[in-house]
C-alpha positions as CSV (number, residue, x, y, z in Angstrom):
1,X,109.1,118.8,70.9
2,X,106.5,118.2,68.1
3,X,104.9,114.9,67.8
4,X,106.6,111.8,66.3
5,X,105.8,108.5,65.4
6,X,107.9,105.3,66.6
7,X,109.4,104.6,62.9
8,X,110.7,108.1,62.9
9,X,112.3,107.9,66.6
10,X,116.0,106.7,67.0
11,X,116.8,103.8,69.6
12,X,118.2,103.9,73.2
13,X,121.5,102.2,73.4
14,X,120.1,100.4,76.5
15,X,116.1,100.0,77.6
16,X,114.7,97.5,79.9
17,X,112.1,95.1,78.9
18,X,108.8,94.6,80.2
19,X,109.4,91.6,82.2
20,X,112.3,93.4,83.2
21,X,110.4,96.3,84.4
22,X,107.7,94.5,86.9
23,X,110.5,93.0,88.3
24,X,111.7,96.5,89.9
25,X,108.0,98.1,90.4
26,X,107.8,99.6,86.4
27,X,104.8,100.0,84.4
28,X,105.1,98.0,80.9
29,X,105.1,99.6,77.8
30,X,102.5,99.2,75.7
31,X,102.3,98.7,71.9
32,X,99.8,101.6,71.3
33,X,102.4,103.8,73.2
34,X,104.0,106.4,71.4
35,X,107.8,106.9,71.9
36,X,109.6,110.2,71.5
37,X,113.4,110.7,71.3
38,X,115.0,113.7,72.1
39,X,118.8,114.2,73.0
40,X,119.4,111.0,75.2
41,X,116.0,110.6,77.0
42,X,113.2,108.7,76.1
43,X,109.5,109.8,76.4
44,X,106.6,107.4,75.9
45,X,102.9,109.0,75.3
46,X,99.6,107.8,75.5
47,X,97.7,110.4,73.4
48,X,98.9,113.7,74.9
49,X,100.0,112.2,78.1
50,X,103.4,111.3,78.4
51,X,103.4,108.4,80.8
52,X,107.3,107.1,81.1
53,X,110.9,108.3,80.2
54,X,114.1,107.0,80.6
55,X,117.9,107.8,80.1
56,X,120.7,105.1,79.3
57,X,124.0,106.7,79.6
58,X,127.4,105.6,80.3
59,X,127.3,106.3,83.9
60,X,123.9,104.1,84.6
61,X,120.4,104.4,83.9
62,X,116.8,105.7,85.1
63,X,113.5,105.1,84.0
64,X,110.5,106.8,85.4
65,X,106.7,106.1,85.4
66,X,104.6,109.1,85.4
67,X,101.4,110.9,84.4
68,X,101.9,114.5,82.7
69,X,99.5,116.2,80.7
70,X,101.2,117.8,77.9
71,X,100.1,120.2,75.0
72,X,100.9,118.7,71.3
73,X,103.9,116.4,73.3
74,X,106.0,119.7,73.5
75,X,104.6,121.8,76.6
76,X,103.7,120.1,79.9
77,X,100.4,121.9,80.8
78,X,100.2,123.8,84.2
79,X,99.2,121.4,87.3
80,X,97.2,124.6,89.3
81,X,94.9,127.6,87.1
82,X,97.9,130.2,88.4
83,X,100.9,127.6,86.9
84,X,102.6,128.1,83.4
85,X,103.3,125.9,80.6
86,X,107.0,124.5,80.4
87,X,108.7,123.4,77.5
88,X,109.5,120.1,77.3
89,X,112.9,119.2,77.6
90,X,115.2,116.4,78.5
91,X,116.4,118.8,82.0
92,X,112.9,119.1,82.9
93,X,112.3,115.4,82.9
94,X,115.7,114.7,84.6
95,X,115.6,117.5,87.1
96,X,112.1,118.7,88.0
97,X,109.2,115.4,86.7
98,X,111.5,112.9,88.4
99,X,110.4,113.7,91.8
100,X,106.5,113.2,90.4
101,X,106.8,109.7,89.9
102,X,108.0,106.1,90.2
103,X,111.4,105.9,89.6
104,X,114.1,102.9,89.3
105,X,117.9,103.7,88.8
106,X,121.0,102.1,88.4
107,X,124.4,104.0,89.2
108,X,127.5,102.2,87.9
109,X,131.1,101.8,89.3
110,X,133.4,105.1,87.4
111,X,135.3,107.8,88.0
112,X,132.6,108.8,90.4
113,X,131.8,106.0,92.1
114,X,133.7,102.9,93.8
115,X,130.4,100.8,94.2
116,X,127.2,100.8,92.4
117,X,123.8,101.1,93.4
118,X,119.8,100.1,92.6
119,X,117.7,101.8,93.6
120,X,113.1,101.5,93.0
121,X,111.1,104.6,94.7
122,X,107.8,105.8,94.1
123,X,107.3,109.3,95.4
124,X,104.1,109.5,95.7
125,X,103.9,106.8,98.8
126,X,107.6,107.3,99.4
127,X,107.8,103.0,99.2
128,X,110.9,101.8,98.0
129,X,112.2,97.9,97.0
130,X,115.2,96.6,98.5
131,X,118.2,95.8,95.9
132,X,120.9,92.9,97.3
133,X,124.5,92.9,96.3
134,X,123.9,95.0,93.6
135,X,127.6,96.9,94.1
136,X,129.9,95.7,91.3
137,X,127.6,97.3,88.3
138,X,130.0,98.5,85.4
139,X,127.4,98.8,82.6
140,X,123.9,97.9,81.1
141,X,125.0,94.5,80.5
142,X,125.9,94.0,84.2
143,X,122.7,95.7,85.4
144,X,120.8,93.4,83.0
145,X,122.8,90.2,84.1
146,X,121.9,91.0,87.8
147,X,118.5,91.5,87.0
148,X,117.9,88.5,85.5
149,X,119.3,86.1,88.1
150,X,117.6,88.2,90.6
151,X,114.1,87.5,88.9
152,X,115.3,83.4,89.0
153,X,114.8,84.1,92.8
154,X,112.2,86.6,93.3
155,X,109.5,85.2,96.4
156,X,106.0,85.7,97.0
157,X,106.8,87.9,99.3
158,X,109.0,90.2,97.4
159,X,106.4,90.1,94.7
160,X,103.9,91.5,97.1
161,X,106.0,94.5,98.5
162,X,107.0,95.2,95.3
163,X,102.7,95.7,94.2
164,X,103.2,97.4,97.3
165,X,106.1,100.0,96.6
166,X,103.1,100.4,93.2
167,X,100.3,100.9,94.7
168,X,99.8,101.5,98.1
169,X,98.4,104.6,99.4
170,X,100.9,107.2,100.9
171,X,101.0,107.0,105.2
172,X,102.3,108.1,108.3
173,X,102.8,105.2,110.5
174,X,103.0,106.4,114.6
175,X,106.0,104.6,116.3
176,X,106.9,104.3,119.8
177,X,109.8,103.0,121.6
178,X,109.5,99.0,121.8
179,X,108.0,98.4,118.3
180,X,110.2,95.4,116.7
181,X,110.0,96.2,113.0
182,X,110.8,94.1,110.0
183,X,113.4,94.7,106.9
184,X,114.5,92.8,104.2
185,X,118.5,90.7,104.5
186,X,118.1,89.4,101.0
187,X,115.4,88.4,98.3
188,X,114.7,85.1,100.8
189,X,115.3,86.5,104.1
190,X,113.8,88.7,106.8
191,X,115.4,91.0,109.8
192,X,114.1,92.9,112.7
193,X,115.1,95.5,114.9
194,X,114.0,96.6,117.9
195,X,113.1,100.3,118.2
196,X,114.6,102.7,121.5
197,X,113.5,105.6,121.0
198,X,113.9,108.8,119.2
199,X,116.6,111.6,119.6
200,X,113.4,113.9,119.1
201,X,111.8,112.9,122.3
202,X,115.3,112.6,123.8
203,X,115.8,116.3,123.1
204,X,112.9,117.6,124.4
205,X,112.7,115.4,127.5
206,X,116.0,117.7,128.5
207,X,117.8,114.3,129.2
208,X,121.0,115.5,127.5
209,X,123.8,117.2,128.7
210,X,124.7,120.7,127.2
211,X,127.6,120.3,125.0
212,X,126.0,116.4,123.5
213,X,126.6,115.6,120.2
214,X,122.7,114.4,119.9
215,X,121.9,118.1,120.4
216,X,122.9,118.9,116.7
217,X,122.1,116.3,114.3
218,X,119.4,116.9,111.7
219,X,116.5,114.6,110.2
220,X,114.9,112.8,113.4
221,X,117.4,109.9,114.2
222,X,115.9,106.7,115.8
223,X,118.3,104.4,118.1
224,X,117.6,101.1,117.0
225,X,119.0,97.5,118.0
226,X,119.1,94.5,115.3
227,X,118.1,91.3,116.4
228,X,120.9,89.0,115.4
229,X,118.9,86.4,113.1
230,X,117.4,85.9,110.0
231,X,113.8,84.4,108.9
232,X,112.1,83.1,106.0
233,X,109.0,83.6,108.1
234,X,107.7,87.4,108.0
235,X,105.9,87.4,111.1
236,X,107.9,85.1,113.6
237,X,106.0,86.6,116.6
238,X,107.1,88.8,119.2
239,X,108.0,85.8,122.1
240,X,110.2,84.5,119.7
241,X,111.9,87.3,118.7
242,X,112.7,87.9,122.2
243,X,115.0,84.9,122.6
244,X,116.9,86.4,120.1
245,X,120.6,88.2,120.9
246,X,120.5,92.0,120.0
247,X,123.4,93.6,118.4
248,X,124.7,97.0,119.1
249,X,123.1,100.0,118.9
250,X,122.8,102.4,116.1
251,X,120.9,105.4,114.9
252,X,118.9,105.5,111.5
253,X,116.5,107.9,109.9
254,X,112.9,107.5,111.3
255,X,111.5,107.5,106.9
256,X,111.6,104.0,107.0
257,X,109.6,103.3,109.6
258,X,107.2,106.5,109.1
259,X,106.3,106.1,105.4
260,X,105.5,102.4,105.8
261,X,108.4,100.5,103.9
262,X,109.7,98.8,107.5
263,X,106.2,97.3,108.4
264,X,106.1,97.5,112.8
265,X,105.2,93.8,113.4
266,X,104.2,93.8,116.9
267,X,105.5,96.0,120.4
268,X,107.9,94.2,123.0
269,X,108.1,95.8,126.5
270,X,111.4,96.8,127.3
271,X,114.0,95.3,129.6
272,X,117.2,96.7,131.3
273,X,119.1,94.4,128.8
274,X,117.8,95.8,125.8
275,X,119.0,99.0,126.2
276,X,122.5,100.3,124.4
277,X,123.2,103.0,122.8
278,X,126.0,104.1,120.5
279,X,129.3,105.8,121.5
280,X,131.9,107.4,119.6
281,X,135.2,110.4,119.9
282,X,134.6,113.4,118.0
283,X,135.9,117.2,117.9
284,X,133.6,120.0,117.9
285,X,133.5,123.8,117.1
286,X,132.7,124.7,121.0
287,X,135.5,122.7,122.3
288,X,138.6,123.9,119.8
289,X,141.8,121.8,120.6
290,X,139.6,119.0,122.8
291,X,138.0,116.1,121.2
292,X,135.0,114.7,123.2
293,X,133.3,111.6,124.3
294,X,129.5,110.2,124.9
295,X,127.8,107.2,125.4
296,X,124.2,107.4,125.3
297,X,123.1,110.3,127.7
298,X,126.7,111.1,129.4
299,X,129.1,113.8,127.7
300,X,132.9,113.9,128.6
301,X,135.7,116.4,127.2
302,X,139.3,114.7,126.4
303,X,142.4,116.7,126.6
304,X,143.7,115.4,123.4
305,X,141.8,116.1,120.3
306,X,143.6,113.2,118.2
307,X,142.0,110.3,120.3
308,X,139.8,108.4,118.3
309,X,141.6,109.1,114.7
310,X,140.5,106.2,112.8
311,X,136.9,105.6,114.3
312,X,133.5,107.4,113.6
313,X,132.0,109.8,115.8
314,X,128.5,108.0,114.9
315,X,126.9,111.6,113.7
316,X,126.7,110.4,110.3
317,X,122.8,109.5,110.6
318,X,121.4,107.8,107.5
319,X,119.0,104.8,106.7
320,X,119.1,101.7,108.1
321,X,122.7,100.1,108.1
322,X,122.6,96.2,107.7
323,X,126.2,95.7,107.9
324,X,126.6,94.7,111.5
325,X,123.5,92.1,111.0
326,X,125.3,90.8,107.8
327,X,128.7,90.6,109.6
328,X,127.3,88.8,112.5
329,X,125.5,86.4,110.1
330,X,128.8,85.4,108.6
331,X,130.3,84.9,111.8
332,X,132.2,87.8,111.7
333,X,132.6,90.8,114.4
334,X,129.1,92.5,114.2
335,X,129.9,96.1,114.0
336,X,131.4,98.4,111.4
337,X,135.5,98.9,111.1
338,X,135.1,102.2,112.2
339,X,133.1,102.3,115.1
340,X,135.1,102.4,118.6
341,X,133.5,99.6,120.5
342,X,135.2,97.6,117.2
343,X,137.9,95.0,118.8
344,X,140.0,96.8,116.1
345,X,139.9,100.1,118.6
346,X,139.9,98.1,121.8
347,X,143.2,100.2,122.9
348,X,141.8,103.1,122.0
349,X,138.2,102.5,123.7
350,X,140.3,101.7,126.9
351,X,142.5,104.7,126.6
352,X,139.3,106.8,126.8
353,X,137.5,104.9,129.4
354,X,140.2,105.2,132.0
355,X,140.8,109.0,131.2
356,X,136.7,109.8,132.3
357,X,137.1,107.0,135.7
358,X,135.3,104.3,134.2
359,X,138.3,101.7,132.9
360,X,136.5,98.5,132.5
361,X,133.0,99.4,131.6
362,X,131.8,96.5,129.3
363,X,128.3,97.8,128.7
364,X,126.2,100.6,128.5
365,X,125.0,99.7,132.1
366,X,127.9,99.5,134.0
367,X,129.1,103.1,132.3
368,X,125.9,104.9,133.4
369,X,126.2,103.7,137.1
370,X,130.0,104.8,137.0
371,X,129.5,107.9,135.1
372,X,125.7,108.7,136.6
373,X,124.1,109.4,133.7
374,X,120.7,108.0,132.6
375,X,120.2,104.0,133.4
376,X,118.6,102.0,131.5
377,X,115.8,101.4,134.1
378,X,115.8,105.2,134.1
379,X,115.4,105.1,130.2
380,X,112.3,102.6,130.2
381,X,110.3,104.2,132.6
382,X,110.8,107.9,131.0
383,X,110.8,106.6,127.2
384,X,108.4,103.8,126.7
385,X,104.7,105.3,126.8
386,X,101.4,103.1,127.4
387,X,100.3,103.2,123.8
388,X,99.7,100.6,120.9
389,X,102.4,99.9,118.8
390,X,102.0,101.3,114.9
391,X,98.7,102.7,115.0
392,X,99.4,104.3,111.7
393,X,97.5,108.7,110.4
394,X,96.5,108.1,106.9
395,X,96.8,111.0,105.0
396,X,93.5,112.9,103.5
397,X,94.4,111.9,99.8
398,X,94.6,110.5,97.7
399,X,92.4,107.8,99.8
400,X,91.4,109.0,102.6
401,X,90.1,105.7,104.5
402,X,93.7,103.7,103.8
403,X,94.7,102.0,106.7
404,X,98.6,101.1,107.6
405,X,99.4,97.4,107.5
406,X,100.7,96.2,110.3
């Protein structure tokens, strides 16, 4: 790609403006920057160094801060004395250099997708900013629309995690069951949830039957429990916290919590009434022609492998799901559709209950004294270890001395 100047460079269809870009965690461009089209990506170079590119296309739009070293604009130059250099290409930017970087990207509704999605990550600290109701994109004019209102209303406090998600130096934050950590509702408006414990420790504390569910799910799954509020205040304090319901449980993977982005504001000793834990049907190779049932800790095989045909085993683990806070919020049933202890199952939840002797079970509690498996007073004094909550392992670079905030 041999060097161009800006006159002789063709225009994206579609390219965020500087205001536009601090508003998701984006470097500005600069005037002394030099732009480079090729095919339908953007590069921008300072010198020899390209420091951004972007893609517009029909089906959304990316834009990436980085810092590559390049020969002439047209080879990116070997990071190690044993590396190679690499042409430079609109795949290489899109496929390999996006991981090396701070990235925002917008995926519209299509053929593809039914919702759309923002998303702002920098990978180098592995900090990413939370995007609200951003689900009915259809275009750049949309995604420009929904950025503006949402820069009517950003706070202080948004402003800060986003020079966060920027800057901050990449950590490993220590978490323990009983840490209450805190996540964004909406640009305004703060959440917490209330940490169990992990299925890692689960699993090697040999708490769970043979044939569990638990045994074979991949990342390392937290159990978590929303509180059921909201607060403009990002530090409420633990006492008060406490007063707060809890909503059912659910399991989440533990990178939001580990790589900082879910800040642990405090540790609250557990109770008997905290603990839940999620349930669900599901079939599985072992048991051909049988469809199973757990609840926390206990295991039971059902004769017929149809039950639960419209609910979600609860397997599925993925980041942090909001939905149950946002329903409850609203003053709707706080659970997802498909999840069996949904009133919309009731029938069904019954139907299993009586087939494993424990018809009328309304909590987690009552099951494990029916069934015998683990109580919750059995959990607590296994599960919650003497230690200080988020006591956070800075990595050794890129500054060594960085400190987790808690």
């Amino acid at each position: 790609m041999p060097k161009q100047s800006p006159s002789n460079a063709s225009q994206p269809v579609f390219e965020l403006d500087n205001a536009e870009r601090d508003s998701v965690g984006l470097d500005p461009v600069p005037p002394h920057w030099v732009r480079v089209v090729f095919k339908d990506t953007v590069a921008f170079f300072e010198g020899d160094t390209l420091r951004k590119f972007l893609r517009a296309g029909p089906d959304g739009y990316l834009e990436v801060d980085t810092a590559l070293e390049t020969r002439e604009r047209a080879f990116l130059l070997p990071r190690t004395a044993r590396g190679k250099e690499r042409k430079l290409t609109a795949a290489v930017l899109l496929v390999t250099e996006r991981a090396n970087g701070r990235w925002f990207q917008a995926s519209f509704i299509g053929e593809r997708l039914e919702e759309s999605s923002v998303v702002a990550l920098n990978t180098r600290n592995m900090r990413a900013i939370d995007f609200q109701d951003d689900g009915k994109l259809h275009d750049h004019a949309g995604l420009r629309d929904y950025l503006r209102a949402r820069m009517q209303r950003i706070s202080d406090g948004l402003r800060s995690e986003i020079a966060e998600m920027k800057s901050a130096p990449r950590q490993q934050l220590k978490y323990g069951p009983g840490d209450v950590f805190r996540f964004r509702i909406d640009d305004a408006r703060y959440g917490f949830g209330l940490l169990l414990g992990s299925l890692k420790e689960i699993r090697a504390a040999g708490l769970l039957p043979q044939d569990h569910p638990w045994h074979y799910v991949m990342t390392v799954p937290l159990i978590v429990r929303l509180f059921d509020g909201a607060s403009a205040d990002p530090d409420p304090g633990i006492e008060a916290l406490s007063a707060w319901p809890l909503l059912p449980a659910q399991t989440m993977m533990d990178n939001q919590l580990f790589w900082g982005q879910f800040p642990i504001v405090g540790r609250k000793a557990l109770v008997p009434a905290d603990i839940d834990f999620p349930c669900g049907v599901g079939t599985a190779p072992t048991q051909e022609g049988h469809a199973f049932f757990y609840w926390g800790f206990g295991w039971h095989r059902l004769a017929d492998a149809s039950v639960g045909d419209g609910t979600d085993s609860g397997m599925g683990i993925g980041k942090l799901d909001r939905t149950p806070l946002q329903e409850a919020l609203a003053g709707r049933v706080p659970m997802r559709p498909w999840e069996l202890r949904h009133p919309d199952h009731a029938a069904t939840f019954k139907r299993v209950l009586a087939e494993i002797g424990c018809d009328g079970a309304v909590d987690y509690a009552a099951y494990a004294e029916c069934s015998g498996s683990l109580s919750p007073e059995a959990f607590i004094a296994r599960m919650q270890p003497e230690w200080p909550a988020s006591k956070a392992r800075s990595k050794p670079s890129p500054k060594p001395n960085a400190k987790a905030r808690t």
